[in-house]
C-alpha positions as CSV (number, residue, x, y, z in Angstrom):
1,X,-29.4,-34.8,4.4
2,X,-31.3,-32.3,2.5
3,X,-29.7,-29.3,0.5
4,X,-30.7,-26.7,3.1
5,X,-29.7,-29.0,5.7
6,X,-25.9,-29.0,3.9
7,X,-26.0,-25.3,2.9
8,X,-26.1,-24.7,6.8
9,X,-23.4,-26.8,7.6
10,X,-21.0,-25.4,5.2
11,X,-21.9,-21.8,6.3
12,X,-21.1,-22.9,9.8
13,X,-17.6,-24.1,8.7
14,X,-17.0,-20.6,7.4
15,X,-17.6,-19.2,10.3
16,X,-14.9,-20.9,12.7
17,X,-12.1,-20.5,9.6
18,X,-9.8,-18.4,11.2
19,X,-5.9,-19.1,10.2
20,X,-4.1,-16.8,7.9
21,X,-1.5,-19.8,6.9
22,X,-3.9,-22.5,6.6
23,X,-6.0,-20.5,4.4
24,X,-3.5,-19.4,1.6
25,X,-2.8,-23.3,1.3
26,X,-6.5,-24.3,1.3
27,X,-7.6,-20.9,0.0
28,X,-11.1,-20.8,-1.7
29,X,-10.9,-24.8,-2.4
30,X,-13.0,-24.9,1.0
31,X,-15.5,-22.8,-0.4
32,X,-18.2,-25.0,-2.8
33,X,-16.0,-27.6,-3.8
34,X,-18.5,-29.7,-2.5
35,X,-21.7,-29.0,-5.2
36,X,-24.3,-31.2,-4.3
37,X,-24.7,-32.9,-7.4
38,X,-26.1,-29.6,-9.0
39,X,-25.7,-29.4,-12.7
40,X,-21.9,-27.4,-14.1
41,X,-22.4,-24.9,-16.8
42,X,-18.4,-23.3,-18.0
43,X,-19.2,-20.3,-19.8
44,X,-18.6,-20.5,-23.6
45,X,-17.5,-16.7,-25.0
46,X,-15.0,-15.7,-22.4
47,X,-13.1,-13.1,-23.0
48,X,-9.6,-11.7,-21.2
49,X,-7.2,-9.2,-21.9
50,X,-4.8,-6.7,-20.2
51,X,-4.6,-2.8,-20.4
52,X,-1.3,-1.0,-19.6
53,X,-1.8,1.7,-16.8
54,X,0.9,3.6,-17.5
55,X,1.3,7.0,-14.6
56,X,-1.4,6.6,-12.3
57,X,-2.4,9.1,-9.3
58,X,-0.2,8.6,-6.0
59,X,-1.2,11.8,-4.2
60,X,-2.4,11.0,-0.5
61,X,-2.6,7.2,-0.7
62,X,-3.8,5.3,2.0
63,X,-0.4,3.4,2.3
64,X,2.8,4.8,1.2
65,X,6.1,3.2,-0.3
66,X,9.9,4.0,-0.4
67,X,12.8,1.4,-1.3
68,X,13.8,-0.7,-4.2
69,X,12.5,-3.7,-5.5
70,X,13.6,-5.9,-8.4
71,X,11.1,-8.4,-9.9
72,X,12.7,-10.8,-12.0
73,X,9.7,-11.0,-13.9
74,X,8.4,-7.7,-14.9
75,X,11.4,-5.1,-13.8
76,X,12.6,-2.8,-11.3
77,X,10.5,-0.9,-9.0
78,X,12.2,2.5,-7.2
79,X,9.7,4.2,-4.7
80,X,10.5,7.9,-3.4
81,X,7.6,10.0,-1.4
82,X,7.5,14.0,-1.5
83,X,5.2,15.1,1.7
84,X,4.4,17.9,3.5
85,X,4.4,18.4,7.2
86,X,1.9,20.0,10.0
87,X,2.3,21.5,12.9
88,X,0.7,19.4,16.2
89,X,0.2,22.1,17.8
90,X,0.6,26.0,15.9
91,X,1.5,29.1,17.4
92,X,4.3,27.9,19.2
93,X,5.9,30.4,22.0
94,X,9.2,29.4,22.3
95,X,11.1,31.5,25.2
96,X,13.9,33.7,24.6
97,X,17.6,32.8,23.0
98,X,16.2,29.4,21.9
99,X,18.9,27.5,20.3
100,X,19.6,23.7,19.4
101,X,22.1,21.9,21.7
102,X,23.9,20.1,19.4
103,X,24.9,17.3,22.0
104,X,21.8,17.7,24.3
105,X,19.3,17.9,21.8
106,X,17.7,16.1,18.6
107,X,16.1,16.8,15.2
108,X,14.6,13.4,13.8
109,X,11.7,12.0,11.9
110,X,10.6,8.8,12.5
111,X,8.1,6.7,10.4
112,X,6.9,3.5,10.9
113,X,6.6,0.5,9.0
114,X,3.5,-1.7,9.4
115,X,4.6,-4.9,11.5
116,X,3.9,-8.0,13.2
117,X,5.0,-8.3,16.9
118,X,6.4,-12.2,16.8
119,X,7.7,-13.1,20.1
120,X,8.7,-11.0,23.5
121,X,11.8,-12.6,25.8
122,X,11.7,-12.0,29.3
123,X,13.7,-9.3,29.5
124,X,10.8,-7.5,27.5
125,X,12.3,-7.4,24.2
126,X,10.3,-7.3,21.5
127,X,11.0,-9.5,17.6
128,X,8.8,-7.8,14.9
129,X,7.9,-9.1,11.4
130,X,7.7,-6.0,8.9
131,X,4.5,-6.5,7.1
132,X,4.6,-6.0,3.3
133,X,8.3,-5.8,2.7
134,X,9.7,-6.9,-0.4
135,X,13.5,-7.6,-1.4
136,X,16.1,-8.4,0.7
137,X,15.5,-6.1,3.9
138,X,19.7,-6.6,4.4
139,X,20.7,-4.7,1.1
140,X,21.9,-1.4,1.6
141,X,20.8,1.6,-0.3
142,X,20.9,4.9,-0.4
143,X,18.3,7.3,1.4
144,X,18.8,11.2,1.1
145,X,16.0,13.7,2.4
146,X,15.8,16.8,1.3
147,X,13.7,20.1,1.8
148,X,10.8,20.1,-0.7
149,X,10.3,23.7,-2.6
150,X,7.4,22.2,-4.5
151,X,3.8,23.6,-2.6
152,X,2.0,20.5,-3.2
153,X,-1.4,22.5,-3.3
154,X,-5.1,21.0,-2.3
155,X,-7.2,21.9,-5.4
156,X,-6.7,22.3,-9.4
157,X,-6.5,25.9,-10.2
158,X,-7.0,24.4,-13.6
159,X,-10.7,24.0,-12.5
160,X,-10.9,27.1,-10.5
161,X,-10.0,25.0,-7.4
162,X,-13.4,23.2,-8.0
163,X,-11.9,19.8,-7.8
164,X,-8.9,18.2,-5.4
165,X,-5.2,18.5,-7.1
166,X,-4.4,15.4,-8.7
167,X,-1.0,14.1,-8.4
168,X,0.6,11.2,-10.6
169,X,3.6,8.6,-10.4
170,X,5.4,10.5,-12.8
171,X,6.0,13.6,-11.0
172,X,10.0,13.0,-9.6
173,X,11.3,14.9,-12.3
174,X,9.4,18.1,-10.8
175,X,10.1,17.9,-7.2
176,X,13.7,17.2,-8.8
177,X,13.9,20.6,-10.0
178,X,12.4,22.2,-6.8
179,X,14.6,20.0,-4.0
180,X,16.9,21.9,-1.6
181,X,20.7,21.8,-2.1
182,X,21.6,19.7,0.9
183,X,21.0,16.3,2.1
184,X,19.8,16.8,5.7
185,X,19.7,13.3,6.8
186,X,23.0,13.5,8.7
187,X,23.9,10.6,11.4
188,X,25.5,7.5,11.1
189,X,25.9,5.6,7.4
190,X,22.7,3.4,8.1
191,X,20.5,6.5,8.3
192,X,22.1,7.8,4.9
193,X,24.4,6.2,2.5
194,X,23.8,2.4,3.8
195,X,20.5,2.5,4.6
196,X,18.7,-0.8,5.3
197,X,14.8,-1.6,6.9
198,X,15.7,-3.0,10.3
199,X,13.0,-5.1,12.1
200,X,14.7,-4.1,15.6
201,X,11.9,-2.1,17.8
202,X,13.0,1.5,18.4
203,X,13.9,2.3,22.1
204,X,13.7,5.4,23.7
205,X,15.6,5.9,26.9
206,X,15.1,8.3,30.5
207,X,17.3,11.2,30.6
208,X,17.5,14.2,32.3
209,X,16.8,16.2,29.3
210,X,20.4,17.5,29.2
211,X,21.6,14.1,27.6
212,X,22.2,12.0,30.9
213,X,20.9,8.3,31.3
214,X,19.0,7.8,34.2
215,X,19.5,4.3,35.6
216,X,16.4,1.9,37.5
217,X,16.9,3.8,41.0
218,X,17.0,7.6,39.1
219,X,20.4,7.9,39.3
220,X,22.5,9.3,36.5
221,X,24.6,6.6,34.4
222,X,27.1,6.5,31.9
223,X,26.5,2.6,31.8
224,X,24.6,1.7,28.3
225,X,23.2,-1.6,30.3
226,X,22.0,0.0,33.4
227,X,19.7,2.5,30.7
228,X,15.9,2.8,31.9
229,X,13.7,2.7,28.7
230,X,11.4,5.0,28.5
231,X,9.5,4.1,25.4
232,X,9.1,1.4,22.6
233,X,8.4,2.3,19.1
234,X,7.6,0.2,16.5
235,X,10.5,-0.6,14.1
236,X,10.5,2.4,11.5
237,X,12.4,4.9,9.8
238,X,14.3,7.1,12.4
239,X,16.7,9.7,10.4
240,X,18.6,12.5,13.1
241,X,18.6,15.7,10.9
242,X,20.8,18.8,10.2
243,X,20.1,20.6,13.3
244,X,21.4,24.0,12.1
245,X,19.1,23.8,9.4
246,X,16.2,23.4,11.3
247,X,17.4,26.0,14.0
248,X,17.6,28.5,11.3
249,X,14.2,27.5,9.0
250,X,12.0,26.3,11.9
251,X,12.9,27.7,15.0
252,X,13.6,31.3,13.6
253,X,10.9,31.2,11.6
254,X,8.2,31.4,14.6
255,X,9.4,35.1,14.9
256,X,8.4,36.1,11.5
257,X,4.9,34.9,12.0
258,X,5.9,31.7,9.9
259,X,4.5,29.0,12.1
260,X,0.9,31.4,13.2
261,X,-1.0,28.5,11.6
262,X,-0.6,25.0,9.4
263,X,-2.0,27.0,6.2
264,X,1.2,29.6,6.6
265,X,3.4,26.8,7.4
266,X,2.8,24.8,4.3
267,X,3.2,28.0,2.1
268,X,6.6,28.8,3.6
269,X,8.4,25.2,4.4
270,X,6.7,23.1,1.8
271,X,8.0,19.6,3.1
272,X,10.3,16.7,2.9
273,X,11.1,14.9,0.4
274,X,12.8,11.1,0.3
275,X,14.7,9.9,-2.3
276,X,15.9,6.6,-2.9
277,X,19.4,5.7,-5.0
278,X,21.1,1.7,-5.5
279,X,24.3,1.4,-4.2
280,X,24.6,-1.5,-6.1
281,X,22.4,-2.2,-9.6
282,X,19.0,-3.7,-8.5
283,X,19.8,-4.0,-5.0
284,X,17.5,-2.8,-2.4
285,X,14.1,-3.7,-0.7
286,X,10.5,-1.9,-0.8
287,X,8.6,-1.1,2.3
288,X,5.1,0.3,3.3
289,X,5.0,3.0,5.4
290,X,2.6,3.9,8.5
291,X,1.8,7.8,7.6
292,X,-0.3,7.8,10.4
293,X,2.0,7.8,13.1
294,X,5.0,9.8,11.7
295,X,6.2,12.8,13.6
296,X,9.3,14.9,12.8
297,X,10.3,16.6,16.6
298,X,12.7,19.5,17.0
299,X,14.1,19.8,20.2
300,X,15.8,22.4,21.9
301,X,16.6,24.8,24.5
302,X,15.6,28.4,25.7
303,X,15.4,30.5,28.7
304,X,12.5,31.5,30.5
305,X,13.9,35.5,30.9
306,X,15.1,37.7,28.4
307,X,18.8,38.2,28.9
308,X,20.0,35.1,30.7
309,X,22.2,33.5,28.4
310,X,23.6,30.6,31.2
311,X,23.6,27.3,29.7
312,X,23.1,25.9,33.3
313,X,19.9,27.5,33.7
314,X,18.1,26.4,29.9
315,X,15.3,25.0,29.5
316,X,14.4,22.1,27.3
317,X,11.3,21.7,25.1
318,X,10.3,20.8,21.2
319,X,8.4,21.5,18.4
320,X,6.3,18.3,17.0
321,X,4.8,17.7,13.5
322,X,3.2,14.9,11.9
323,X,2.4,13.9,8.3
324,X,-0.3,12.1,6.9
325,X,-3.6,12.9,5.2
326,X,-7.5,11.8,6.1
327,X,-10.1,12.5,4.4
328,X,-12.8,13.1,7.4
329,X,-9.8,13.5,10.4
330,X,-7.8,16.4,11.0
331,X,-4.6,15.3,9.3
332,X,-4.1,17.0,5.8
333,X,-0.4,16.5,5.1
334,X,-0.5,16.2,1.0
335,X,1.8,13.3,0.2
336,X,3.1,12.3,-3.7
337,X,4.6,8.9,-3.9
338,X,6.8,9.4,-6.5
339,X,7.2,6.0,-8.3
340,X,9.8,4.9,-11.0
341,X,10.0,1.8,-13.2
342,X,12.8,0.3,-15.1
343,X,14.4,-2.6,-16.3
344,X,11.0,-3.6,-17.9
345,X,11.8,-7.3,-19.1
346,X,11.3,-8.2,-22.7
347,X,8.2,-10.7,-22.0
348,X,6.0,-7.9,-20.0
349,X,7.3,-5.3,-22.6
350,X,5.2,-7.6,-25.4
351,X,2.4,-8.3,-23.0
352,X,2.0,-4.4,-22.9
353,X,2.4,-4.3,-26.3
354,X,-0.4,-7.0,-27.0
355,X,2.2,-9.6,-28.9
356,X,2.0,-12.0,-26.8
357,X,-0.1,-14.7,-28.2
358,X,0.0,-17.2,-25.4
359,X,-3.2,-16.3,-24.0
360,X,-1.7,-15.3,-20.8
361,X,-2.2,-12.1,-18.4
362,X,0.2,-10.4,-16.9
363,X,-1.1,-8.7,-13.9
364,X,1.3,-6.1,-12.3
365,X,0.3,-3.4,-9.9
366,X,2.3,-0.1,-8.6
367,X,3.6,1.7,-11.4
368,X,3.7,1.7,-15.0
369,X,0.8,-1.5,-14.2
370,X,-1.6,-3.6,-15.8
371,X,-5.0,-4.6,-15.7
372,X,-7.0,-7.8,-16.8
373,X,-10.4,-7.4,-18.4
374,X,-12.9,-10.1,-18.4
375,X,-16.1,-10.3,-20.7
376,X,-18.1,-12.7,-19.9
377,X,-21.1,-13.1,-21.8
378,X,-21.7,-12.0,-25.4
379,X,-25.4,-11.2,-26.5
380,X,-26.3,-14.6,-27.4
381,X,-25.0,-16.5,-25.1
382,X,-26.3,-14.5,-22.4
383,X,-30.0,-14.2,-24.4
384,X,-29.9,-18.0,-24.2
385,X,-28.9,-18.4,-20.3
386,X,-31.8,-15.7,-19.0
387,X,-34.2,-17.8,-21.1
388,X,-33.5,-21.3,-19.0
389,X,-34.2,-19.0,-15.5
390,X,-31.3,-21.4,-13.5
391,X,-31.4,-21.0,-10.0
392,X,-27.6,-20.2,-9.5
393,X,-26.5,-22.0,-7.2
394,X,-22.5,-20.9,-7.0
395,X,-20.3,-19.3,-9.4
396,X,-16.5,-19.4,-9.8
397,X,-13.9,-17.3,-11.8
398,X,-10.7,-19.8,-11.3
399,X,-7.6,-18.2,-12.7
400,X,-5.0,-20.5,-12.8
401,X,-1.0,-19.1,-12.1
402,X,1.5,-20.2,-15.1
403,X,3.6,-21.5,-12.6
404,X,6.9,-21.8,-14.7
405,X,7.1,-18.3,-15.7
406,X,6.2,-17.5,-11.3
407,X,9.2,-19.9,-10.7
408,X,12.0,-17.0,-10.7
409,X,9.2,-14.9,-8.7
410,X,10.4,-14.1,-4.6
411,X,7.2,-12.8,-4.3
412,X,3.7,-13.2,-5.4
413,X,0.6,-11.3,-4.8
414,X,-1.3,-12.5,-1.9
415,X,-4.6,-11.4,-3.5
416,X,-6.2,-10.1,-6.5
417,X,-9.3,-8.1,-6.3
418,X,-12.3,-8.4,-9.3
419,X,-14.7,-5.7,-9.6
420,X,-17.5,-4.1,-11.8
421,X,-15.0,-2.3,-14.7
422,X,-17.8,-0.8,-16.6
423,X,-18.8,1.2,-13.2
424,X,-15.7,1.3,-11.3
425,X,-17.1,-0.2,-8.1
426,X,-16.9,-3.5,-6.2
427,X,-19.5,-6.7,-7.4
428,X,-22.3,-7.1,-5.0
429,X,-20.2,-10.5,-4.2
430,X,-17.7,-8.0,-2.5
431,X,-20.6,-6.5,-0.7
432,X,-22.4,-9.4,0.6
433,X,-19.6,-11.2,1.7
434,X,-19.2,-10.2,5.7
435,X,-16.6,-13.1,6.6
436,X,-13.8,-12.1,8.6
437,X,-10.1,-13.6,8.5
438,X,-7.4,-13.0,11.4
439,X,-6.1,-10.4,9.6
440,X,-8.0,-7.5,7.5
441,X,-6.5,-8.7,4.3
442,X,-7.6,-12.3,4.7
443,X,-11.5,-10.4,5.5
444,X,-14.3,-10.6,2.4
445,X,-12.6,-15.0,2.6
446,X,-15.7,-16.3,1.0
447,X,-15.5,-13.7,-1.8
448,X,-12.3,-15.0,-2.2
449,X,-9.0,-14.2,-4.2
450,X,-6.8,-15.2,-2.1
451,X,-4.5,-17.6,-3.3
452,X,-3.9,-21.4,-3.3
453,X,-0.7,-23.0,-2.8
454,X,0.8,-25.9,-3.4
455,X,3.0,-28.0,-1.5
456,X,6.2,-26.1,-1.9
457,X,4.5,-22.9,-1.5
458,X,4.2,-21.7,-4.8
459,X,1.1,-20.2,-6.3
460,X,-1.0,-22.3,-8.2
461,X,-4.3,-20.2,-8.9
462,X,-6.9,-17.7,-7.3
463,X,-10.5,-18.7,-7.0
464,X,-13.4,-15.7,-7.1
465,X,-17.1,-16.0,-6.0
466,X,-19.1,-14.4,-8.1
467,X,-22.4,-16.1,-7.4
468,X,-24.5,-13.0,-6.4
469,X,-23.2,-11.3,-10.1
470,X,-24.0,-14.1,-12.2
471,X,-27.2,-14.5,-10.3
472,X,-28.4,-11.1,-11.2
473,X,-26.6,-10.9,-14.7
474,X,-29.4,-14.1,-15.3
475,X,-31.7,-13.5,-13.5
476,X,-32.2,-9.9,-11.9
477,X,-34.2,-7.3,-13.0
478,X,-31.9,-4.3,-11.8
479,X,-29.6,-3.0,-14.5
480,X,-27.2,-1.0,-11.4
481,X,-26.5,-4.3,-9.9
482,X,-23.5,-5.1,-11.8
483,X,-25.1,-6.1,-14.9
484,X,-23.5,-7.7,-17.6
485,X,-20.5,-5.2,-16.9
486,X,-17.0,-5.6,-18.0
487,X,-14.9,-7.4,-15.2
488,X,-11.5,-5.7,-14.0
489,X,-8.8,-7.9,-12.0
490,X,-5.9,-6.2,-10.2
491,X,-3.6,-7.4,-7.5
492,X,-4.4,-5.4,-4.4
493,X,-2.5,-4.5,-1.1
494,X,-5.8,-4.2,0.9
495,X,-9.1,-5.9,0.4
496,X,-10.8,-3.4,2.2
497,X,-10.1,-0.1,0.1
498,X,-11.6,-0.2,-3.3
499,X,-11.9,3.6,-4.1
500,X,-10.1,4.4,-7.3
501,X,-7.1,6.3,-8.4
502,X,-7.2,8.1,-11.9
503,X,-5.3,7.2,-15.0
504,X,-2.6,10.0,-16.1
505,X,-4.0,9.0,-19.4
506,X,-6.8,7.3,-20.0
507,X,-7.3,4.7,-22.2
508,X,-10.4,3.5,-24.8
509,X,-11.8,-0.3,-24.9
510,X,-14.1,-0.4,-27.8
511,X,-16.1,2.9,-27.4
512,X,-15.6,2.8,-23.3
513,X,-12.9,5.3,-21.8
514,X,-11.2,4.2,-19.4
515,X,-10.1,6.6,-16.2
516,X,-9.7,4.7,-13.4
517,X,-7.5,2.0,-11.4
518,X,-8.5,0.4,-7.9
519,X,-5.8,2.4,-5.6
520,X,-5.3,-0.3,-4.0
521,X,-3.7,-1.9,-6.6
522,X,-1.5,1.4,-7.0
523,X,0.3,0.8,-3.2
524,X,0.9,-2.9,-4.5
525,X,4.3,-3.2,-6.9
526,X,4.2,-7.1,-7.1
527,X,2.6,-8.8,-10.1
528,X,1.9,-12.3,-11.2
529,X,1.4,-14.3,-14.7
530,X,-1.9,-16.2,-15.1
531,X,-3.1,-18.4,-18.0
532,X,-6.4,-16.6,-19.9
533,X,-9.0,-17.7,-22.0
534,X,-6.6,-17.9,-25.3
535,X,-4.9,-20.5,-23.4
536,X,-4.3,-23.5,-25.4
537,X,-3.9,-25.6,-22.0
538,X,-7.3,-26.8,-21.4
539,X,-6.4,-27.1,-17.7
540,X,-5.2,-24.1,-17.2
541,X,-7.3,-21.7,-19.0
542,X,-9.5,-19.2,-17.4
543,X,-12.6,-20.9,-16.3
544,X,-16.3,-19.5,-15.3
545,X,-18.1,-22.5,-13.8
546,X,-21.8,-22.0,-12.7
547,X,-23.1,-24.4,-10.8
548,X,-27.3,-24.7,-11.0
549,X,-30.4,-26.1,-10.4
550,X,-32.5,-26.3,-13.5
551,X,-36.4,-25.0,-12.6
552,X,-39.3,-27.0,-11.6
């Protein structure tokens, strides 16, 4: 069987690789083990290192967190989110002597988390998984939302509203000192003071909009187990909310022209804000939250004449906001997620400090972060391999997880993401690579970084493809390719964003500043301990194997 004949078939394999779970145990091991009996070149002048982040911009990611997570390994992780809120629909006419029923009506917000629907009984109910959650999901923390008085603006007056407001990890301490007085998250203990994620779907029942249960024949029933539902939402944050505060900031605020637009809103009720507190120390779980379909609703009643003041004869409607921010859609709710590290262990603590001297590279995203840098040729070395003209046949960076330190892990990251640091963009590997998984963050497979498991389901390494850079560090003749550019590895929540988030302050590698950080890497707090080139385990060591065909 010729070489062409073989490249073929293993490109058809690709193509019919499909399952999540298989693929984190096989991971990028399916991908060019098999080499055809080319020649192996491992790269001589490797070079790795990590960077600290320190604050980095959180201001309207795509994927926000709240909760508490502990990571034996690196420290303690507390997520809070300041955001504003918009109107659905402005302008709102409300009817005369509108006032909130405080047994007939509601004030909540409800966000939802991302989730995975896992099995439906008969009877139509629903299991979820909830995607991305970290920490035990049954510890109990504390949740209090307050009125923001913080106007989280759109653009830097700093540069005469030329550029888009930056916000950064760091800012709690500000929206401290703006926060309202009260807590208006007011219901039972699990919506305040014993908050927990729960994976149970959300159900929303008929009524007669007076606070009366319908039943399956439209009769009215006090009996919880007769209840029609109405609606399903997916599991989430639902909080019921002070309803005299929002009778008296909302709802009497449309008469002073307060609600006219979303512009004149903002300026007057700035947002929400969500704090997080332990109950007990290091206690708590982390969540990502689904901006996109949070709504805060404020229901209530009113009459249709002036003057009639009969409750009998009320009528029920509500207000409805949403948050969330896009940059091309309509939403533009400005969001902070206000991030808070602690606990810092002793061995990440040197790693940021550069004393470690065990070769190793610990890679941490969120807050207060790190970074890996790879160089991978020097000038001589690189002089030498454009002067054999290989045909470059694969190329692997293989970083290999120091397992023992990973042992007191829960978590580790499901991926890591390697791109261009000396541009701040993705390697034409990232580009190239059109394979898609059963879920978005298994897409880009051949690429690779996923990673490899053994059997007991602990990390052992994460494989890259970095054929098409290699190929044209060699052997291409367009500098804006890639290059010979300094590598950046990050763990990543999402393979599919790569835009970047700034530094609060920005950091120098030789005579290069340094400004940015792959968001993605931001929404993801987990972090992992891998063995770099200073490695004295000759095993474990990072490894650049190029696999080629010498010329004719």
């Amino acid at each position: 069987m010729n070489t062409f004949t073989k490249a073929l078939l293993l490109l058809f394999a690709f193509t019919f690789i499909s399952c999540d779970k298989d693929f984190n145990t096989l991971g990028s091991d399916i991908v060019g083990d098999e080499h055809f009996n080319f020649e192996k070149y491992n790269a001589e002048n490797l070079n790795s290192y990590i960077k600290p982040t320190g604050a980095v911009q959180t201001n309207n990611l795509p994927i926000n967190s709240l909760g508490i997570y502990s990571n034996s390994v690196f420290g303690t992780t507390k997520a809070h989110f300041v955001s504003q809120i918009e109107m659905v629909n402005p302008d709102p006419s409300l009817g005369y002597n509108h006032y909130i029923d405080p047994v007939k009506d509601s004030v909540y917000v409800y966000i939802p988390f991302y989730s995975t629907l896992e099995s439906t009984s008969n009877e139509g109910d629903r299991v979820y998984r909830i995607d991305s959650l970290y920490g035990d999901n049954e510890a109990k923390f504390n949740l209090k939302v307050y009125e923001n008085g913080y106007y989280l603006r759109d653009f830097d007056p700093s540069t005469n509203n030329q550029t888009t407001q930056k916000y950064y990890s760091d800012f709690k301490p500000t929206i401290d000192n703006y926060k309202g007085a009260q807590v208006l998250n007011n219901g039972d203990v699990n919506e305040n003071t014993e908050f927990f994620f729960d994976n149970k779907e959300i159900l929303i029942y008929k009524t007669n909009g007076n606070g009366q249960y319908y039943d399956s024949e439209d009769q009215l029933t006090n009996d919880p187990d007769k209840y029609v539902i109405k609606e399903r939402k997916l599991p989430g944050i639902w909080l019921n909310l002070n309803q005299s505060v929002f009778k008296s900031r909302i709802l009497d605020a449309v008469a002073l022209g307060k609600l006219y637009n979303n512009n004149t809103f903002k300026q007057y009720f700035k947002g929400l804000y969500f704090e997080v507190e332990e109950n007990v120390t290091n206690q708590g779980s982390l969540v990502k939250l689904d901006f996109s379909k949070a709504e805060l609703v404020v229901q209530y009643h009113y009459y249709f004449e002036d003057g009639v003041t009969n409750p009998e004869l009320a009528l029920k409607s509500s207000l409805k906001f949403q948050m969330g921010y896009s940059e091309t859609g309509t939403k533009k709710s400005n969001s902070v997620n206000l991030l808070e590290f602690s606990n810092i262990t002793s061995s990440y603590s040197e790693a940021l400090l550069g004393n470690n001297n065990d070769g190793k590279l610990h890679l941490k995203g969120g807050v207060n972060g790190s970074v890996a840098y790879i160089d991978v040729f020097n000038d001589a070395e690189l002089a030498t391999l454009k002067a054999k003209k290989w045909l470059i046949n694969e190329a692997n960076l293989v970083f290999y997880i120091d397992q023992t330190t990973m042992l007191s892990a829960d978590y580790e990251p499901q991926r890591v993401y390697l791109f261009d640091a000396t541009n701040n963009k993705p390697l034409l590997d990232y580009y190239a690579d059109i394979s898609v998984g059963s879920s978005p963050k298994f897409n880009k497979y051949i690429h690779g970084g996923i990673i490899q498991k053994d059997s007991d389901g602990r990390g052992t390494k994460y494989k890259i493809r970095i054929t098409d850079y290699i190929n044209n560090v060699l052997n291409g003749t367009n500098p804006n390719n890639n290059g010979n550019a300094r590598l950046g590895l990050v763990v990543t929540e999402s393979i599919g964003i790569v835009t970047n988030a700034f530094l609060k302050t920005p950091f120098t590698i030789g005579s290069d500043e340094i400004k940015y950080v792959p968001v993605a890497s931001v929404m993801n707090p987990l972090g992992t301990v891998l063995y770099g080139t200073q490695s004295t385990d000759p095993d474990k060591k990072l490894k650049l194997e190029i696999y080629y065909t010498e010329p004719n």
